[in-house]
mmCIF file of the N, C-alpha and C atoms, coordinates in Angstrom:
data_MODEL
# 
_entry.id   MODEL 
# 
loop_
_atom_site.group_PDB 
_atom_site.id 
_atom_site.type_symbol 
_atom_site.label_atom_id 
_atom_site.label_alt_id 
_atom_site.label_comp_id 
_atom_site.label_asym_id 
_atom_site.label_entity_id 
_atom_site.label_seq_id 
_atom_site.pdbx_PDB_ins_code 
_atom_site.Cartn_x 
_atom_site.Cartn_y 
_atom_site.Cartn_z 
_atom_site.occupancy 
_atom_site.B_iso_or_equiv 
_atom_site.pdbx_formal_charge 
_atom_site.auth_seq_id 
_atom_site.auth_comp_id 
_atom_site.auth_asym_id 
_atom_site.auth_atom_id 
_atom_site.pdbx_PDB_model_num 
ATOM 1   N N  . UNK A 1 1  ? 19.014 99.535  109.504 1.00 0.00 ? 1  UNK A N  1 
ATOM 2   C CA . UNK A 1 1  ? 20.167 98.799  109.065 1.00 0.00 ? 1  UNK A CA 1 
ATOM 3   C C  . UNK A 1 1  ? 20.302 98.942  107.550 1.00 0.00 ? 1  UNK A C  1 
ATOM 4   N N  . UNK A 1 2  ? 21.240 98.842  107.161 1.00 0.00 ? 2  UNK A N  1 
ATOM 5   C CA . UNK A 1 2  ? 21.651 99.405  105.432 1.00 0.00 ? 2  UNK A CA 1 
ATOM 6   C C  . UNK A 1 2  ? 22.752 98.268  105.410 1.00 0.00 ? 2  UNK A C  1 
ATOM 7   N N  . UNK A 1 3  ? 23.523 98.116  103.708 1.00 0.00 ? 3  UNK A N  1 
ATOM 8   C CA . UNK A 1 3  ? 24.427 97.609  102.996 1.00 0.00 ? 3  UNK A CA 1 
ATOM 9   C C  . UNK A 1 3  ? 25.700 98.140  104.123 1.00 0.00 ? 3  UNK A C  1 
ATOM 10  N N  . UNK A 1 4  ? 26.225 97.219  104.603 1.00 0.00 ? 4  UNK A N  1 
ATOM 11  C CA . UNK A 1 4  ? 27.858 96.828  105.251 1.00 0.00 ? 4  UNK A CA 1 
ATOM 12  C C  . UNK A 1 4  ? 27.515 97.462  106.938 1.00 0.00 ? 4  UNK A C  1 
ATOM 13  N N  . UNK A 1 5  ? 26.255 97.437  107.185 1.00 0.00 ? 5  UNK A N  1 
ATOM 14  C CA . UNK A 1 5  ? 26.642 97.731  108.478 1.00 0.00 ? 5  UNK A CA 1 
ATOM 15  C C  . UNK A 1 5  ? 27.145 96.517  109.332 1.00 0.00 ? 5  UNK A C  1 
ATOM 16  N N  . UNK A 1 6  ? 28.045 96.121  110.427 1.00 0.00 ? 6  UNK A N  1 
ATOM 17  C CA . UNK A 1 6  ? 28.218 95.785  111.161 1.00 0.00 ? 6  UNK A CA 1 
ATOM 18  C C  . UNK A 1 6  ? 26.915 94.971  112.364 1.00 0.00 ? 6  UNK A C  1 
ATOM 19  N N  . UNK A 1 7  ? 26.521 93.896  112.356 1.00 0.00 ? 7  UNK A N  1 
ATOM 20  C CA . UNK A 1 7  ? 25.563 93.658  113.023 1.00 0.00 ? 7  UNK A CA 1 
ATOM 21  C C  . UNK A 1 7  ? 25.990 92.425  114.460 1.00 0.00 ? 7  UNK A C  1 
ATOM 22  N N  . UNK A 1 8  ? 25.101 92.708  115.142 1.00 0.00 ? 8  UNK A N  1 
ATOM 23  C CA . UNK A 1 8  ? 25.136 91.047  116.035 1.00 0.00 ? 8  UNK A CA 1 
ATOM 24  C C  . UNK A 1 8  ? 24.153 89.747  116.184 1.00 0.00 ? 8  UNK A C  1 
ATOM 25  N N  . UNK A 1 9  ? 23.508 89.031  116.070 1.00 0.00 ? 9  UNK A N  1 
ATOM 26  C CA . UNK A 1 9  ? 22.402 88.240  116.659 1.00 0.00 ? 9  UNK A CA 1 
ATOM 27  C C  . UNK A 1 9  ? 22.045 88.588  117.468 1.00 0.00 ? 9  UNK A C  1 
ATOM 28  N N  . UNK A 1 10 ? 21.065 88.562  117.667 1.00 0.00 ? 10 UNK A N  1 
ATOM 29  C CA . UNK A 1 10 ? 20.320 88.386  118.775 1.00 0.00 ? 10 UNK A CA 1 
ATOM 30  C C  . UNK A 1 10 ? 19.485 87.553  119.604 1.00 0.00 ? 10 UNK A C  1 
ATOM 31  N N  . UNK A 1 11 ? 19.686 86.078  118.974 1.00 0.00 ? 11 UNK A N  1 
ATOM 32  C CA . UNK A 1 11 ? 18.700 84.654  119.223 1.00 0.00 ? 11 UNK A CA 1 
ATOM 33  C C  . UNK A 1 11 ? 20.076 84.048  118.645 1.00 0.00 ? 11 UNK A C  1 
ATOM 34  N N  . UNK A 1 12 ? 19.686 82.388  119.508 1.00 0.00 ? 12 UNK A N  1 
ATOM 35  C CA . UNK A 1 12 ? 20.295 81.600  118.931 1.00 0.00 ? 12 UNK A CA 1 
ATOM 36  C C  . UNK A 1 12 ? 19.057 80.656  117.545 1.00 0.00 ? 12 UNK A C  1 
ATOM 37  N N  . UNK A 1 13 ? 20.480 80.514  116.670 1.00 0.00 ? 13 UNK A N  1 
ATOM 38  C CA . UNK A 1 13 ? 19.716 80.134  115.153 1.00 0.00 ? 13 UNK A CA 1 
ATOM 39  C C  . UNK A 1 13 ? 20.450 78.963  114.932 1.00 0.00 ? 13 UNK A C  1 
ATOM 40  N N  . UNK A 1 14 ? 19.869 77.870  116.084 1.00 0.00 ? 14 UNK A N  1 
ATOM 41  C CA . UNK A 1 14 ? 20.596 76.331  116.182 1.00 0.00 ? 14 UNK A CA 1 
ATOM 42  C C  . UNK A 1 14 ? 20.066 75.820  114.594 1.00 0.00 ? 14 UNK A C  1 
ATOM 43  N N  . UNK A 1 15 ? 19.245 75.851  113.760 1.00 0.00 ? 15 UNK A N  1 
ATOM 44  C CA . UNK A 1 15 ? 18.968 75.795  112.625 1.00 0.00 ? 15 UNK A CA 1 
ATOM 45  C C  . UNK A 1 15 ? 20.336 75.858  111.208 1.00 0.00 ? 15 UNK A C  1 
ATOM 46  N N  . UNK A 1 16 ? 20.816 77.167  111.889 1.00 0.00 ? 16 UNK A N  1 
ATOM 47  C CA . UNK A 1 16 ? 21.815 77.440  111.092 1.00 0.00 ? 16 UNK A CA 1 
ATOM 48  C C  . UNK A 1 16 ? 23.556 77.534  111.843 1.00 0.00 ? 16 UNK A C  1 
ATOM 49  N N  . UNK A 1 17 ? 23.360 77.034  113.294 1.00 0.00 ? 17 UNK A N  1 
ATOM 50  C CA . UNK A 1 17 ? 24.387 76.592  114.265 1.00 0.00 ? 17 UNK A CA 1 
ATOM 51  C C  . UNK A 1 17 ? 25.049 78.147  114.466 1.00 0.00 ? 17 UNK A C  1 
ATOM 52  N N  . UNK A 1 18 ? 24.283 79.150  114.579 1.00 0.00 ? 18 UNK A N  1 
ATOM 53  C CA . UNK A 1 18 ? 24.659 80.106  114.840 1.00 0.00 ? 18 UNK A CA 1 
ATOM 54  C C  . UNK A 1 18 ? 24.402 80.884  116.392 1.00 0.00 ? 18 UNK A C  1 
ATOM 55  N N  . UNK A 1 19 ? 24.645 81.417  117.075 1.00 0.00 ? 19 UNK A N  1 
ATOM 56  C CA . UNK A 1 19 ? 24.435 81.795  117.941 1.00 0.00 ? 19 UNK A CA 1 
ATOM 57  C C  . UNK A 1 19 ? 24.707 82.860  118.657 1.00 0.00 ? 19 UNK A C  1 
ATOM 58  N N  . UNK A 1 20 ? 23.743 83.535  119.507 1.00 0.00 ? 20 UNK A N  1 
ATOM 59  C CA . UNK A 1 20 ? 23.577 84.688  120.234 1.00 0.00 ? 20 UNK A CA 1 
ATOM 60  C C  . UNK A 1 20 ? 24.994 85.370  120.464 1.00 0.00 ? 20 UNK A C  1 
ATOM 61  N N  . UNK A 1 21 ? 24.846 86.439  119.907 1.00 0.00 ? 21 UNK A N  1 
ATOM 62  C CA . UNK A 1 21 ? 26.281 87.566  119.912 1.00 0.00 ? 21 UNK A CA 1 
ATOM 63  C C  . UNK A 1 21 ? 27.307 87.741  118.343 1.00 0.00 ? 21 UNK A C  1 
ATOM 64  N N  . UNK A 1 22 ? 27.110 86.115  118.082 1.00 0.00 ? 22 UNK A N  1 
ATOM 65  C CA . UNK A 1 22 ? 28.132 86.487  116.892 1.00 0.00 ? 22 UNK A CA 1 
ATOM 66  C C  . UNK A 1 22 ? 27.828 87.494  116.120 1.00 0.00 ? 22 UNK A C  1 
ATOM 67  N N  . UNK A 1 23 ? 28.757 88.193  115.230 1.00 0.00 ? 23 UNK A N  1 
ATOM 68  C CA . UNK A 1 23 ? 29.142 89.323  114.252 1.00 0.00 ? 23 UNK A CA 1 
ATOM 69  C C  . UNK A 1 23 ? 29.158 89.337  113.014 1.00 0.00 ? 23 UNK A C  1 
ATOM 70  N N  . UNK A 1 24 ? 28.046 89.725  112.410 1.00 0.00 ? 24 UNK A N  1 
ATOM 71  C CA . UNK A 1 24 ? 28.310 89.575  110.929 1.00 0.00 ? 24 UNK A CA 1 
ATOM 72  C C  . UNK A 1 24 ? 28.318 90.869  110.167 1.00 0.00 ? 24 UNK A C  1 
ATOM 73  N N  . UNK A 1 25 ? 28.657 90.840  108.875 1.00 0.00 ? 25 UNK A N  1 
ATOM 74  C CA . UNK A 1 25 ? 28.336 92.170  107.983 1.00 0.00 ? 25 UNK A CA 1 
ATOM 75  C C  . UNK A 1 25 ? 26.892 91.796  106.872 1.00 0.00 ? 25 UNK A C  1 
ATOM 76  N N  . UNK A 1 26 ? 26.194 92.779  106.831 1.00 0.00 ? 26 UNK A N  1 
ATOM 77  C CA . UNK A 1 26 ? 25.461 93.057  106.046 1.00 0.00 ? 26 UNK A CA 1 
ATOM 78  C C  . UNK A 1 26 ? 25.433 93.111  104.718 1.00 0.00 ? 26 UNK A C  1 
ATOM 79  N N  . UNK A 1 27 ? 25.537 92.124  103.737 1.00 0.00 ? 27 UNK A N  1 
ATOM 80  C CA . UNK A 1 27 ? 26.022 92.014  102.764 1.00 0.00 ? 27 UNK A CA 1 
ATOM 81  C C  . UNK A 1 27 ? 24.958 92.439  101.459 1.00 0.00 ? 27 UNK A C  1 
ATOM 82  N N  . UNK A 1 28 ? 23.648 92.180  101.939 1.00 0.00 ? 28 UNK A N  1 
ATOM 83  C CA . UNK A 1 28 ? 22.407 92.460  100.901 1.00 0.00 ? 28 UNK A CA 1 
ATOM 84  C C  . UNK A 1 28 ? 21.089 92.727  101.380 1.00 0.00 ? 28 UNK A C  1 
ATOM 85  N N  . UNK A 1 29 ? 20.604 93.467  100.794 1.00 0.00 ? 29 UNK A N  1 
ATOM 86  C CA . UNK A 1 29 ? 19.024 93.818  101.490 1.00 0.00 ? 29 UNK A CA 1 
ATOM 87  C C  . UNK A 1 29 ? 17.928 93.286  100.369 1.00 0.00 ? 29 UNK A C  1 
ATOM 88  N N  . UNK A 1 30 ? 17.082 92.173  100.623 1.00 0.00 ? 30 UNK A N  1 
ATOM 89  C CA . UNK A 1 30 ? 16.408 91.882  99.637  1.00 0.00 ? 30 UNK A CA 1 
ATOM 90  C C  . UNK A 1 30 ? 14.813 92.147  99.735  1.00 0.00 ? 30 UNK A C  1 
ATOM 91  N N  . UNK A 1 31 ? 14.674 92.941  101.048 1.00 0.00 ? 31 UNK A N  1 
ATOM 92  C CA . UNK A 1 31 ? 13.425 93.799  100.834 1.00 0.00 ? 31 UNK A CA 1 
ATOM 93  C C  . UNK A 1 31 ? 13.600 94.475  102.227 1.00 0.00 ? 31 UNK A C  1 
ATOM 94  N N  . UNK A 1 32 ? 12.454 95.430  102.588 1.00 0.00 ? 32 UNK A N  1 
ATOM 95  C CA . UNK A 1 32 ? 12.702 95.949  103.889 1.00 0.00 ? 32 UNK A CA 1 
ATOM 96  C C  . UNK A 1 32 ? 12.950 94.454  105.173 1.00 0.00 ? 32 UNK A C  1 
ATOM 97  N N  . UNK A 1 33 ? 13.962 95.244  106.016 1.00 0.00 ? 33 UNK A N  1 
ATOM 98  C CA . UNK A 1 33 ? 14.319 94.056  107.256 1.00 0.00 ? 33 UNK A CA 1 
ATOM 99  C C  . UNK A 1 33 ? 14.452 92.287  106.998 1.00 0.00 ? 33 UNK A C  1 
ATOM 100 N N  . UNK A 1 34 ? 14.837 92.397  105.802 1.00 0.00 ? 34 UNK A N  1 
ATOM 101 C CA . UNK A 1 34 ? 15.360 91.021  105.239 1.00 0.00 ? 34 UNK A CA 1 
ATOM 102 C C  . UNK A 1 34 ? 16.464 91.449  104.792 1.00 0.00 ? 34 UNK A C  1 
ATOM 103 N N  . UNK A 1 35 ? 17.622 90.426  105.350 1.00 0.00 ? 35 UNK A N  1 
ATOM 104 C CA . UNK A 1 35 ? 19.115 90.777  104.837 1.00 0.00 ? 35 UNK A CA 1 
ATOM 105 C C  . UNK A 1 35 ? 19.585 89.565  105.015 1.00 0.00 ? 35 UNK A C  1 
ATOM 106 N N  . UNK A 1 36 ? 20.877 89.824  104.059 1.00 0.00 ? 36 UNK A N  1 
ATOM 107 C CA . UNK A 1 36 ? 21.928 88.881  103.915 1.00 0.00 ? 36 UNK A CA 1 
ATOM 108 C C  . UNK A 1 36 ? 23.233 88.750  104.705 1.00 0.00 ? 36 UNK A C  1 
ATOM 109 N N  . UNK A 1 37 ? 23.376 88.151  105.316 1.00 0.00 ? 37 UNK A N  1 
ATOM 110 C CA . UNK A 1 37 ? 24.577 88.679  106.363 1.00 0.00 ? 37 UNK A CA 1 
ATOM 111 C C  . UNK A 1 37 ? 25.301 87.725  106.304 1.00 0.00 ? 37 UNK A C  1 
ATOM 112 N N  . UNK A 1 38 ? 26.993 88.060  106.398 1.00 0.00 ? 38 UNK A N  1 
ATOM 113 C CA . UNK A 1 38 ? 28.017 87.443  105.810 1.00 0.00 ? 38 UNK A CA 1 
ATOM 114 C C  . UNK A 1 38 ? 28.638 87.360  107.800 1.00 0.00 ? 38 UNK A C  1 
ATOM 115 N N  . UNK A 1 39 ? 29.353 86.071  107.543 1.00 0.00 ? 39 UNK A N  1 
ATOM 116 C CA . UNK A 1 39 ? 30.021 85.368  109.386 1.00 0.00 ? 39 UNK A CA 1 
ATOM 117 C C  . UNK A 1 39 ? 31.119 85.165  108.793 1.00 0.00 ? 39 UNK A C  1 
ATOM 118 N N  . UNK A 1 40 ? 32.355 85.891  108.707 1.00 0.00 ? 40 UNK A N  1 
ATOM 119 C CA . UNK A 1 40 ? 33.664 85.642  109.045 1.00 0.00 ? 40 UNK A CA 1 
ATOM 120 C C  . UNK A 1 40 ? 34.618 85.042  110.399 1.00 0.00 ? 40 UNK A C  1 
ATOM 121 N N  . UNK A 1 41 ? 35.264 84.503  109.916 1.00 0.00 ? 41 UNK A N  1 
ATOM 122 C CA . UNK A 1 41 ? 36.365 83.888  110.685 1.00 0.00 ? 41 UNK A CA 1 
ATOM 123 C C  . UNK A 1 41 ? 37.670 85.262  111.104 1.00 0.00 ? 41 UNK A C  1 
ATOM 124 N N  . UNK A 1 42 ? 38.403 84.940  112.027 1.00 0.00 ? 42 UNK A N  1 
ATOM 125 C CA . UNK A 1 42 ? 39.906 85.996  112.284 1.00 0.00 ? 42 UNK A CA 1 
ATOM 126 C C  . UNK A 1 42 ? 40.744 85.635  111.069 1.00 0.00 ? 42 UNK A C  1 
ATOM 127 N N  . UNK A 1 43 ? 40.252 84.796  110.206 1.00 0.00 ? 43 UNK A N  1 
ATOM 128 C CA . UNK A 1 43 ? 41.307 84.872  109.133 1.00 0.00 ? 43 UNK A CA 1 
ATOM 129 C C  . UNK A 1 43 ? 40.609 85.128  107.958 1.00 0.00 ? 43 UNK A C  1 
ATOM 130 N N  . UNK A 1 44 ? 39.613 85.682  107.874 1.00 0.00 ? 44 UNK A N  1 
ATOM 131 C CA . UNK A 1 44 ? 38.702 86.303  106.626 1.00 0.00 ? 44 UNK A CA 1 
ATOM 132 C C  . UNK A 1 44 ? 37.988 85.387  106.227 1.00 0.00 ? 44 UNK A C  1 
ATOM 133 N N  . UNK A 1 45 ? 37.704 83.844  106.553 1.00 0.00 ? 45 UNK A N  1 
ATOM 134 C CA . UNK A 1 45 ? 36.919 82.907  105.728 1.00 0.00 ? 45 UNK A CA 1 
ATOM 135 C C  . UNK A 1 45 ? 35.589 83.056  106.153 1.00 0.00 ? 45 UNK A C  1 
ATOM 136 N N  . UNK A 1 46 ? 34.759 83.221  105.275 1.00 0.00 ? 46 UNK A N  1 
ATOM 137 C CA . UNK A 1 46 ? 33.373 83.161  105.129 1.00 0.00 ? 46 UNK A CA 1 
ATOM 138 C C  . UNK A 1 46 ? 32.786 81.643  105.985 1.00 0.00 ? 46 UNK A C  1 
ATOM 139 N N  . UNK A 1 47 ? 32.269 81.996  107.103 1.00 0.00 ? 47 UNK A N  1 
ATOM 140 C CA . UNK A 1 47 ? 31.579 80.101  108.201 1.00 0.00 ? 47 UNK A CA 1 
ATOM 141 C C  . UNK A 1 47 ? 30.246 80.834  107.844 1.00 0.00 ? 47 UNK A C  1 
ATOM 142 N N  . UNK A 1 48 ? 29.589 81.149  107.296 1.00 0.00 ? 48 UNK A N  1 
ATOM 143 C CA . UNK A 1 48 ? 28.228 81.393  107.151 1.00 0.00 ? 48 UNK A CA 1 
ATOM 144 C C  . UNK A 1 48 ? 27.673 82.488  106.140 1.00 0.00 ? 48 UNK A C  1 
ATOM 145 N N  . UNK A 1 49 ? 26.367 82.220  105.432 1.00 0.00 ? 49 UNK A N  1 
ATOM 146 C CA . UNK A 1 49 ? 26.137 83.490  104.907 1.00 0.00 ? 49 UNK A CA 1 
ATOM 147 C C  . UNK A 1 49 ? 24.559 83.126  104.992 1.00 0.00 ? 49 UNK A C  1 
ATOM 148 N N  . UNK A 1 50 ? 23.913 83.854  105.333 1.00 0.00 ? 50 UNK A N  1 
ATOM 149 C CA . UNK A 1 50 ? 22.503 83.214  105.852 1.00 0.00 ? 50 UNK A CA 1 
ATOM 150 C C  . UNK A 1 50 ? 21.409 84.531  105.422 1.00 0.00 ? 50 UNK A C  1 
ATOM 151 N N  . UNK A 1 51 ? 20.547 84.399  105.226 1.00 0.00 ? 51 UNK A N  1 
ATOM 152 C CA . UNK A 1 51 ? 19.092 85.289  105.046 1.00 0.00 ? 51 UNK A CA 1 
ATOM 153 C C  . UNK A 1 51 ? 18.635 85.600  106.547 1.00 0.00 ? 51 UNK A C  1 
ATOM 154 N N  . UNK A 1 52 ? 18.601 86.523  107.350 1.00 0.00 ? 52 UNK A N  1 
ATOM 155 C CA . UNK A 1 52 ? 18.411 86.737  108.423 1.00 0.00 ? 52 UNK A CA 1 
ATOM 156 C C  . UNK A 1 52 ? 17.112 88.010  108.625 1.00 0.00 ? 52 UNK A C  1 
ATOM 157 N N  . UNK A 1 53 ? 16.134 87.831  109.360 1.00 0.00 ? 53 UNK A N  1 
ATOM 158 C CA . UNK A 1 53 ? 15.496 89.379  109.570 1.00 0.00 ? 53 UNK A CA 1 
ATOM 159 C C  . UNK A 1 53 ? 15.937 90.706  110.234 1.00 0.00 ? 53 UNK A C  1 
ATOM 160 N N  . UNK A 1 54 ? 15.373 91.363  110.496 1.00 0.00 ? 54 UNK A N  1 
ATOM 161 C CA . UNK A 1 54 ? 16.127 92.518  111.254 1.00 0.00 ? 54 UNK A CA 1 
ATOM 162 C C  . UNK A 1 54 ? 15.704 92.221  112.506 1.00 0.00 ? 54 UNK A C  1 
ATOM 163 N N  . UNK A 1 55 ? 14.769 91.464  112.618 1.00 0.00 ? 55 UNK A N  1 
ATOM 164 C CA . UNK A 1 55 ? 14.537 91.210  114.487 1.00 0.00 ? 55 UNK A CA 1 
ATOM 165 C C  . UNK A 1 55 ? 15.081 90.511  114.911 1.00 0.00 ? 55 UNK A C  1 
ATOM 166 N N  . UNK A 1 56 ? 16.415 89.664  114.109 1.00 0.00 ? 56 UNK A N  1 
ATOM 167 C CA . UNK A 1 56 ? 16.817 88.928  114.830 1.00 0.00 ? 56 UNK A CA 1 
ATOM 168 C C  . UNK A 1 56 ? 18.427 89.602  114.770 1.00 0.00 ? 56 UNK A C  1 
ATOM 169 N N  . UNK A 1 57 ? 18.629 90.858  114.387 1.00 0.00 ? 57 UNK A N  1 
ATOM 170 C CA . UNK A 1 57 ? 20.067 91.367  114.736 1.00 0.00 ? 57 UNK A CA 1 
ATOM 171 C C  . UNK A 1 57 ? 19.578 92.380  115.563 1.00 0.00 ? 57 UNK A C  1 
ATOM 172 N N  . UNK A 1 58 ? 21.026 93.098  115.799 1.00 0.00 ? 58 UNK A N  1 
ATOM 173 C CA . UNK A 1 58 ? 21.117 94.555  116.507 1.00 0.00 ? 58 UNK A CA 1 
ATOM 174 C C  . UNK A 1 58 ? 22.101 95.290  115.583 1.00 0.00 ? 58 UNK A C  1 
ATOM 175 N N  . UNK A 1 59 ? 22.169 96.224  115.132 1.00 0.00 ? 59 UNK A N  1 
ATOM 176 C CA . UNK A 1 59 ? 23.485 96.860  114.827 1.00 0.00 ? 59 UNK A CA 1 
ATOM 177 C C  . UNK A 1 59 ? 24.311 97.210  116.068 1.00 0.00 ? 59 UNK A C  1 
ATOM 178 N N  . UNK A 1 60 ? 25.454 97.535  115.315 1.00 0.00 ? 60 UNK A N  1 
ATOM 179 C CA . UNK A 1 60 ? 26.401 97.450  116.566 1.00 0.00 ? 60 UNK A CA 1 
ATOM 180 C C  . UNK A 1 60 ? 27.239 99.295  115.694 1.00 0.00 ? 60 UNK A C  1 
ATOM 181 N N  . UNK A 1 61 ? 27.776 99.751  116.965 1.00 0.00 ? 61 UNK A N  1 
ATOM 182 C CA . UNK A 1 61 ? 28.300 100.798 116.700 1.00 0.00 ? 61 UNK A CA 1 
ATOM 183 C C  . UNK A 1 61 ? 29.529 101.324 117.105 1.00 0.00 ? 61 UNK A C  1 
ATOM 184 N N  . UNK A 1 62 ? 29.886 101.442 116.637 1.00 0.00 ? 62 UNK A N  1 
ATOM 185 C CA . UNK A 1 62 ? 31.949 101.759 117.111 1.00 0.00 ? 62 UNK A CA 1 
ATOM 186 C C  . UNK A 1 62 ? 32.467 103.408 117.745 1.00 0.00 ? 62 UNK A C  1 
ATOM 187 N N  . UNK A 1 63 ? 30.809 104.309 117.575 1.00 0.00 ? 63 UNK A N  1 
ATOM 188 C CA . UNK A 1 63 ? 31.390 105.630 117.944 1.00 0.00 ? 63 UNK A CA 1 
ATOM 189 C C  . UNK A 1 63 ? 30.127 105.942 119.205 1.00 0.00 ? 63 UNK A C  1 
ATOM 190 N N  . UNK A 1 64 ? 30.969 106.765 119.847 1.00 0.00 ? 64 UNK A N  1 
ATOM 191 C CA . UNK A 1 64 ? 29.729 107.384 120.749 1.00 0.00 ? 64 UNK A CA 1 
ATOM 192 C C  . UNK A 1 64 ? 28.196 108.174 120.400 1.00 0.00 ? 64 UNK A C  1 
ATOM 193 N N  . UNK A 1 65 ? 27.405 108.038 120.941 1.00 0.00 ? 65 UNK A N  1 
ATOM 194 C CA . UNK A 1 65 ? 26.129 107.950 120.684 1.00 0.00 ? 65 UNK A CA 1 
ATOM 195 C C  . UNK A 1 65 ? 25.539 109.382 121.740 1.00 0.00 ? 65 UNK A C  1 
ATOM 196 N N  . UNK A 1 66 ? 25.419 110.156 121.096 1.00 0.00 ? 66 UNK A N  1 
ATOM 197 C CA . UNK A 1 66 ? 24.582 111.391 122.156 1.00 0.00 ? 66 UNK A CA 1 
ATOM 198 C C  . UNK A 1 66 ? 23.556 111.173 122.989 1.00 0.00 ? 66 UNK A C  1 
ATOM 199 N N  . UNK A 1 67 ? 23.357 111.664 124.101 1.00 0.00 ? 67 UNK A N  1 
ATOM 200 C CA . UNK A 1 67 ? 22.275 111.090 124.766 1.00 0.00 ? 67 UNK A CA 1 
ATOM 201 C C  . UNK A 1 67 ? 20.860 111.705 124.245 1.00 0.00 ? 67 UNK A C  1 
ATOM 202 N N  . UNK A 1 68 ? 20.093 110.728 124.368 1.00 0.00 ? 68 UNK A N  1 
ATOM 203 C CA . UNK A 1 68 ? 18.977 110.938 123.738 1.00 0.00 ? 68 UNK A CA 1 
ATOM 204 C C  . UNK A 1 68 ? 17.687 112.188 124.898 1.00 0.00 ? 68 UNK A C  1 
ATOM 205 N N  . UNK A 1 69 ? 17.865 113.814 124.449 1.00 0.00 ? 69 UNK A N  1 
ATOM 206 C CA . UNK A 1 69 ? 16.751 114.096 125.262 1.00 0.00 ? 69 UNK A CA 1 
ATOM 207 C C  . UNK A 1 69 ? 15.172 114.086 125.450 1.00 0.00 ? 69 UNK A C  1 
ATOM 208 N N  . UNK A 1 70 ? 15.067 113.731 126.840 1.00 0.00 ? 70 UNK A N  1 
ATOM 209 C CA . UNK A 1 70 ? 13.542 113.077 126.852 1.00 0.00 ? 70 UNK A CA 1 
ATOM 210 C C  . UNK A 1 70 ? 12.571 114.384 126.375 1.00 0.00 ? 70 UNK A C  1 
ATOM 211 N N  . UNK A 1 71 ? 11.521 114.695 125.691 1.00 0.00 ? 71 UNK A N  1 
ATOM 212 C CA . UNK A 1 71 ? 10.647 115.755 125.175 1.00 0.00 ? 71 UNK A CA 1 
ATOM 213 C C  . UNK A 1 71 ? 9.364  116.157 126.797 1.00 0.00 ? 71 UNK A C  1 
# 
């Protein structure tokens, strides 16, 4: 995961009233698999900006993905 990728949760983070699936962007990396991830609204407002690990997202991807061959 890198600066502006597209991510999802993957746990609910009742802590921070967030929960499993929502969509955020990747806003800062403040060491390996520690990031900053920004929760928009459909009308651009910022409902969250939270310190999150990488085990608790997935990236998400918008293009097709080659199949992976087995060795």
């Amino acid at each position: 995961m890198k600066l502006l990728d597209t991510v999802a949760l993957v746990e609910d983070v009742p802590a921070l009233k967030l929960h499993r699936g929502q969509v955020g962007t990747i806003v800062e990396e403040y060491e390996p698999g520690v990031y900053e991830v920004e929760f928009i609204d459909f009308k651009g407002q910022t409902y969250a900006l939270e310190t999150l690990q990488a085990s608790q997202l997935m990236l998400l991807r918008y293009q097709f993905l080659e199949e992976r061959k087995s060795a």
